[in-house]
C-alpha positions in Angstrom: 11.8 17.1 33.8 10.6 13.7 33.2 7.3 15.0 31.2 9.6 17.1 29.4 11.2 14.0 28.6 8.7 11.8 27.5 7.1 15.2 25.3 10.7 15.2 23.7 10.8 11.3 22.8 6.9 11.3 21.9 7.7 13.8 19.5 11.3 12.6 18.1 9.2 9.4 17.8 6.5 10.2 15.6 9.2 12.4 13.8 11.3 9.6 12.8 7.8 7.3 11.7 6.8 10.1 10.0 9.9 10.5 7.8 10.0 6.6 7.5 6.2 6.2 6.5 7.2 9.0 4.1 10.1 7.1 2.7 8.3 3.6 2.6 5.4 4.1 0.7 7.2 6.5 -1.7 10.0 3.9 -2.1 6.6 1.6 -2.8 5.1 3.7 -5.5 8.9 4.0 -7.3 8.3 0.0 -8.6 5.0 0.4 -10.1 5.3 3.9 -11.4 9.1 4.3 -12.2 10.6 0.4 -12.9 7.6 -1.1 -14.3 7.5 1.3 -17.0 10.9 1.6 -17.7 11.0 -2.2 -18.2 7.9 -2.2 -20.5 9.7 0.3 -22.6 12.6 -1.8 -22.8 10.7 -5.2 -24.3 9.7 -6.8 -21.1 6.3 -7.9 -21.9 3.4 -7.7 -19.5 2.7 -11.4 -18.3 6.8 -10.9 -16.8 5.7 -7.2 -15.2 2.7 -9.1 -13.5 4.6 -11.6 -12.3 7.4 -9.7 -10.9 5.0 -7.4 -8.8 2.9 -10.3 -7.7 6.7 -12.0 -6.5 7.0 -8.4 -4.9 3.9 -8.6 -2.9 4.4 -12.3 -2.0 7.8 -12.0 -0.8 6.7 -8.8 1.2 3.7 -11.3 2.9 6.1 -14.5 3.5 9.2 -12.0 5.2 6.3 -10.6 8.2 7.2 -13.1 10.7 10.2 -11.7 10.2 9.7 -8.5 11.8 8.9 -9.5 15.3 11.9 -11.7 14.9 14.1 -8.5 14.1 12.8 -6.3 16.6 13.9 -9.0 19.5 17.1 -10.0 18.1 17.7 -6.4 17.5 16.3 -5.4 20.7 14.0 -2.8 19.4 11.5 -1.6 17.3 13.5 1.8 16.2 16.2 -0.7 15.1 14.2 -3.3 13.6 12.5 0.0 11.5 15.8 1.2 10.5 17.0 -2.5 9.1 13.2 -2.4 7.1 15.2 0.5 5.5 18.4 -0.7 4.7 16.8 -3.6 2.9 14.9 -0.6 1.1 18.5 0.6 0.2 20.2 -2.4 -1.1 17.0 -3.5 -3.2 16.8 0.0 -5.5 20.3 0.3 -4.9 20.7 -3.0 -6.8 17.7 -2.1 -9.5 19.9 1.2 -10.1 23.0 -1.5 -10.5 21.0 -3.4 -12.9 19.6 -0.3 -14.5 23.3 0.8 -15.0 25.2 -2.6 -16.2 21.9 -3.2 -18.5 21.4 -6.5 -16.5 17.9 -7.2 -16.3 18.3 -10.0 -14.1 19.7 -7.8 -11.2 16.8 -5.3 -11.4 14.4 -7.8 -11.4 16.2 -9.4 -8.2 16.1 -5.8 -6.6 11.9 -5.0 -7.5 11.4 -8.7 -5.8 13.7 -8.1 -2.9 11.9 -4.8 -1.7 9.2 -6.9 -0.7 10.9 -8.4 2.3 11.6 -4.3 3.4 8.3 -2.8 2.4 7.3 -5.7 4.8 8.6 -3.9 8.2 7.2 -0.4 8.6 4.0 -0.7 8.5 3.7 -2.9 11.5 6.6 -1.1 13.4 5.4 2.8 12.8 1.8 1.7 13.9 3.5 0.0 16.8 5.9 2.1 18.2 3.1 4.8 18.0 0.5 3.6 19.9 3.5 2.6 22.7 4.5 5.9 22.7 1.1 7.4 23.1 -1.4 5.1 24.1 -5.0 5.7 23.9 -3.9 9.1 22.5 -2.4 8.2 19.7 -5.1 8.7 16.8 -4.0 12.1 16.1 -0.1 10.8 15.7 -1.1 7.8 13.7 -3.1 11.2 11.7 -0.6 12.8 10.9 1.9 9.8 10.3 -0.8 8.7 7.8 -0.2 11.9 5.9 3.3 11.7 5.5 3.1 8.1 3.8 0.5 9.5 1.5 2.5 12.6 0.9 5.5 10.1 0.4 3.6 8.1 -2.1 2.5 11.3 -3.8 5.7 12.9 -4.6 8.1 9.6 -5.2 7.1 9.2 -8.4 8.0 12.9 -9.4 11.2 13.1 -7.7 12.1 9.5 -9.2 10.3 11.0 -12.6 13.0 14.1 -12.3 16.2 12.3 -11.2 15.2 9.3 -13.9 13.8 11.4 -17.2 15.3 14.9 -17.1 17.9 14.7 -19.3 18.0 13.9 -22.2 18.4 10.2 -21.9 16.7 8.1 -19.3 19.5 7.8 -16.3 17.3 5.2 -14.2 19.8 3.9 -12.5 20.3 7.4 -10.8 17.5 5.8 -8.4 21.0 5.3 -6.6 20.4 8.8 -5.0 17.2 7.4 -3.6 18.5 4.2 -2.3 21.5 6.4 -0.6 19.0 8.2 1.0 16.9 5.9 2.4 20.0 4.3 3.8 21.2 7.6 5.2 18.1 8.1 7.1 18.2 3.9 8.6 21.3 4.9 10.2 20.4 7.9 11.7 17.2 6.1 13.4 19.1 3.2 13.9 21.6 5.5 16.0 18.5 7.4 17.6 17.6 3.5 19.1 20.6 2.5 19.8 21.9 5.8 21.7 18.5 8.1 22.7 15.4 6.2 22.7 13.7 2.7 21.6 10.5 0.4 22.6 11.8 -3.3 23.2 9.3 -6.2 22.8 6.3 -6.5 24.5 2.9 -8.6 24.7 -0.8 -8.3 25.0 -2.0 -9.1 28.1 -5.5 -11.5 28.6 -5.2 -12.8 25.4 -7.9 -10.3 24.3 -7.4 -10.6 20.4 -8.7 -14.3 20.4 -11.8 -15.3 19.1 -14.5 -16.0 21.9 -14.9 -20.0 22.8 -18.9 -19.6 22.3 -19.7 -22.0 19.4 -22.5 -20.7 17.4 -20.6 -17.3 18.1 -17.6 -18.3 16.2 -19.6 -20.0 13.6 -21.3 -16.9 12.6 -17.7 -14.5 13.2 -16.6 -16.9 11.1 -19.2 -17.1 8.1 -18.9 -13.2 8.4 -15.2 -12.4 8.0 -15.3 -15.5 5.1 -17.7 -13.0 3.6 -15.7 -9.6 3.9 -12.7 -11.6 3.2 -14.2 -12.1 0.0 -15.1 -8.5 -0.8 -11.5 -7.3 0.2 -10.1 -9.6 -1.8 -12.1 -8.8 -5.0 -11.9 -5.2 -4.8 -8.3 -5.4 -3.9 -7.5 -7.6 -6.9 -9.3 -4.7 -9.0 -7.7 -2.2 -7.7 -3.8 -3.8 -7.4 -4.0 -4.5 -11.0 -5.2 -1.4 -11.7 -2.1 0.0 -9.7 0.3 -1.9 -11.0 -0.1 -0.9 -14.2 -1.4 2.6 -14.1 2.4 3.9 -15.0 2.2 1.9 -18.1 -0.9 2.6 -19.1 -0.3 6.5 -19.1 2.7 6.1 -20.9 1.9 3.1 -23.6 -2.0 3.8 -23.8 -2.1 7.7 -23.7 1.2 8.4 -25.0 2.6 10.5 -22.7 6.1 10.1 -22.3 8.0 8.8 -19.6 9.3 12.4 -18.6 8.6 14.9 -15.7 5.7 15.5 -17.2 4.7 11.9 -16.6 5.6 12.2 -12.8 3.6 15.0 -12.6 0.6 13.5 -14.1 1.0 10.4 -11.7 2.0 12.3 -9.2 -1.7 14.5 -9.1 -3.3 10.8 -9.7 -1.8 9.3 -6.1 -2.7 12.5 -4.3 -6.3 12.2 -4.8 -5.8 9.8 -1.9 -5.0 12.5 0.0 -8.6 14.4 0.4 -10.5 11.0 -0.3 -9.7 8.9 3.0 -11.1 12.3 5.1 -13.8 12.6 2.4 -14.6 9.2 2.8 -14.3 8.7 6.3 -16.7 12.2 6.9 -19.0 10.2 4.8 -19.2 6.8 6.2 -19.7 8.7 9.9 -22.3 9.8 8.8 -24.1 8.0 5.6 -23.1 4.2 7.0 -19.6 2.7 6.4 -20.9 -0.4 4.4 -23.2 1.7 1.9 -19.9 4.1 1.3 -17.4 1.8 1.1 -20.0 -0.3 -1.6 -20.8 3.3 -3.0 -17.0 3.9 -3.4 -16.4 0.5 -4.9 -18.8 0.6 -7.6 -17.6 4.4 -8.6 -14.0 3.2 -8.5 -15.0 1.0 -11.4 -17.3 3.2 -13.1 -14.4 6.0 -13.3 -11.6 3.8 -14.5 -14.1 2.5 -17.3 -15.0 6.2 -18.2 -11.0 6.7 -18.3 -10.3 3.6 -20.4 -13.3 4.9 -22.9 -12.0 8.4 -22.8 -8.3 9.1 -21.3 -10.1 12.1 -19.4 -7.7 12.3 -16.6 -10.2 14.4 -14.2 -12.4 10.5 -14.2 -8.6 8.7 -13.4 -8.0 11.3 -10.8 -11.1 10.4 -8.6 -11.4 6.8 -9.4 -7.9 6.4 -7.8 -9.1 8.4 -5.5 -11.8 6.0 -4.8 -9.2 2.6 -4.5 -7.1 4.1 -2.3 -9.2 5.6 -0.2 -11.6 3.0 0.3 -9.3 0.0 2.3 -9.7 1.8 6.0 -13.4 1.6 5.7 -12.9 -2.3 5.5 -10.8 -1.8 8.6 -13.8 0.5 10.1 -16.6 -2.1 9.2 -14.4 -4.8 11.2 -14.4 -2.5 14.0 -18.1 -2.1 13.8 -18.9 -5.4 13.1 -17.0 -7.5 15.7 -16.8 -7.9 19.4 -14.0 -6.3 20.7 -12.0 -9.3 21.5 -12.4 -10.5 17.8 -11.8 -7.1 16.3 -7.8 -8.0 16.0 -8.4 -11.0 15.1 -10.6 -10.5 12.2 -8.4 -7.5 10.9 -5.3 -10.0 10.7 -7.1 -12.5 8.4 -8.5 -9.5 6.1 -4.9 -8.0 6.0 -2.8 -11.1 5.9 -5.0 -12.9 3.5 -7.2 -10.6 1.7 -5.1 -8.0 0.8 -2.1 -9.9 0.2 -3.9 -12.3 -1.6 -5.3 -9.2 -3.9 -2.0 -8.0 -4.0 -0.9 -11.1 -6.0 -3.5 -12.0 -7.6 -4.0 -8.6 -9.2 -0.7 -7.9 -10.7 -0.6 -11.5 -12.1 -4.1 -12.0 -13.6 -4.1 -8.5 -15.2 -0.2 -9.5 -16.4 -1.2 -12.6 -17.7 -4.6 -11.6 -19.2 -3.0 -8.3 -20.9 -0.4 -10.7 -22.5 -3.1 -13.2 -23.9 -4.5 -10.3 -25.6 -1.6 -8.7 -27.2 -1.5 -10.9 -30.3 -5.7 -10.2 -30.3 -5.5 -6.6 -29.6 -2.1 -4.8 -30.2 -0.2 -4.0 -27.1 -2.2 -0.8 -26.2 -5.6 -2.4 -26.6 -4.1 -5.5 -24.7 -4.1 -3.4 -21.6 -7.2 -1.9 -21.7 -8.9 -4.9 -22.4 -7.3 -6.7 -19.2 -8.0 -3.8 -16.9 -11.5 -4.0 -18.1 -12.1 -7.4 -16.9 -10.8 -6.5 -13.8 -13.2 -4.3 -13.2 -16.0 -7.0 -13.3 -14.3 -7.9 -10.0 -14.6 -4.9 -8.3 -18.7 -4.1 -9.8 -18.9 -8.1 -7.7 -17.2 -6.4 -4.6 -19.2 -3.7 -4.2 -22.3 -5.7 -4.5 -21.5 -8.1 -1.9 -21.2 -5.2 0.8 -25.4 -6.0 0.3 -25.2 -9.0 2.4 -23.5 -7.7 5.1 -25.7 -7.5 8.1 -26.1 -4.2 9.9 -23.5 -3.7 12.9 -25.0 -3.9 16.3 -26.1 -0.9 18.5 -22.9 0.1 20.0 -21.1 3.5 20.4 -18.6 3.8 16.9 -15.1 5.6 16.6 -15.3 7.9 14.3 -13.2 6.8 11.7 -11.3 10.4 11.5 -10.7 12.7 14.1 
């Protein structure tokens, strides 16, 4: 009875992660591919767009510590996930306000807001997973994995239908999301309260610190300083390229902000989909640093093909490529460090690198696409900026050349 139990609550747990790994990262893609564009349409010029997704990803870094600090004052993690999604709620709910009451102002609030509740799945679902199944869990944290990509697939779509169907743009019916989201927080709010949660806890041994040796952590040190570089380059490539791929279909091809649009965006994001097992069949068996160099450099290659010819098979596999590549980086750490450093050098490539790419993407490319509007014209503004950016990421992928070779010791493989 007891197995049958613990079967019924591992299963209700990755159910309820699943759904809100779904929800997260399609509530994610609904800034960049539904709001950014809509703004854009409506005068707000690039350098502002930039700006407001690098104050996204900012606020989204600066609100982490407070995610350990909800799950004890809430007393749990399925409680501290479900309040990651009421903040979710009242951020589009108040961009659909905005929308609605044409204030600007309030949506802008709401896309900078999300950032503090995109900030709490991702730590939580990863989390409560590997409590609930311990050294089993890769398979879960699988098939979690492919319901955030799913989620981040089919957002834009479902915002593109709710949003662009009729016959005048309804954006603020991105109410119906918000509800939603907020629907599904109380239900796993409930589930924690009234079935099933996982309370605090600590690692024991203090296994994620760096070893004491000297030269040891001189040379751990010198090498994450050098991946943290690489992440943070490629990362600033590919965020601005993210940022502003909605826009750029729209303004630069001239397809208009319609279902169509969220289908065409929609087929873009789920390249990621067969790429990460692609890439992570690959990198088993080629070498993780040569792929996730290979993947850098054909990331950038693709996109410029795409800027040079709007062919939107090249667009399909360079996104491919930039969202596919990231848990390589996470891979190589694995490979590259001692056990005891392995969580430590992940948290200063995450916290810094990416975040820091985060910001700095959105921003430069803002800012440079807005220098070059009075140069260029708006449409050749854009391309122009993402260009440059691309120079970053050719940089990233050559670096992966002075990463040393990892030591002789048995790998995980990075899928299955």
């Amino acid at each position: 009875m007891t197995q049958q139990r613990s079967t019924n609550y591992r299963t209700s747990v990755l159910g309820l992660t699943s759904i809100g790994h779904f929800i997260n990262d399609g509530n994610m893609w609904l800034i960049p591919g539904i709001i950014l564009p809509v703004l854009n349409q409506v005068g707000v010029n690039y350098a502002i767009i930039g700006l407001l997704s690098a104050l996204y990803a900012a606020v989204s870094a600066l609100a982490s510590p407070l995610v350990p600090m909800s799950i004890r004052w809430l007393g749990g993690h399925m409680r501290a996930m479900a309040l990651g999604m009421f903040l979710w709620a009242f951020a589009i709910g108040l961009s659909a306000i905005g929308f609605l009451v044409h204030d600007l102002f309030l949506v802008y609030v709401g896309v900078v807001l999300a950032g503090v509740g995109a900030a709490y799945y991702h730590p939580i679902g990863s989390a409560l997973l590997s409590a609930t199944y311990g050294g089993s869990a890769g398979a879960a944290l699988g098939i979690n994995g492919a319901f955030g990509s799913l989620g981040r697939t089919l957002y834009p779509l479902i915002g593109s239908i709710l949003v662009f169907a009729g016959a005048v743009s309804a954006v603020y019916n991105l109410w119906i999301l918000a509800l939603m989201t907020g629907v599904v927080g109380v239900g796993v709010f409930m589930y924690g309260i009234y079935r099933f949660d996982i309370s605090t806890y600590e690692r024991r041994g203090g296994k994620g610190d760096p070893p004491s040796s000297t030269n040891a952590l001189r040379a751990s040190i010198m090498l994450i300083a050098l991946l943290f570089l690489i992440t943070l380059l490629r990362n600033t490539a590919g965020q601005g390229v993210q940022t502003f791929l909605g826009i750029y279909i729209n303004k630069v091809l001239g397809i208009k902000l319609s279902v169509n649009y969220g289908e065409i965006l929609s087929i873009l994001l789920a390249s990621a989909i067969i790429g990460q097992p692609i890439l992570g069949w690959l990198s088993d068996r080629v070498g993780r640093r040569l792929i996730a160099s290979l993947s850098t450099f054909a990331f950038a290659i693709l996109f410029i093909v795409f800027i040079y010819t709007g062919n939107l098979v090249a667009a399909f596999f360079a996104i491919m490529f930039v969202l596919s590549n990231f848990p390589l980086i996470m891979a190589v750490l694995g490979d590259l460090f001692p056990r005891e450093q392995v969580s430590w050098a992940t948290s200063i490539v995450w916290n810094g690198a990416v975040t820091g790419g985060n910001v700095l993407g959105s921003l430069i490319t803002g800012l440079l696409a807005q220098y070059f509007v009075p140069i260029y014209g708006e449409v050749g503004a854009l391309e122009h900026a993402l260009l440059i950016m691309m120079i970053l990421a050719f940089i990233s992928g050559a670096l992966w050349l002075a990463v040393p070779k990892p030591p002789k010791r048995t790998r995980v493989p990075l899928f299955g």
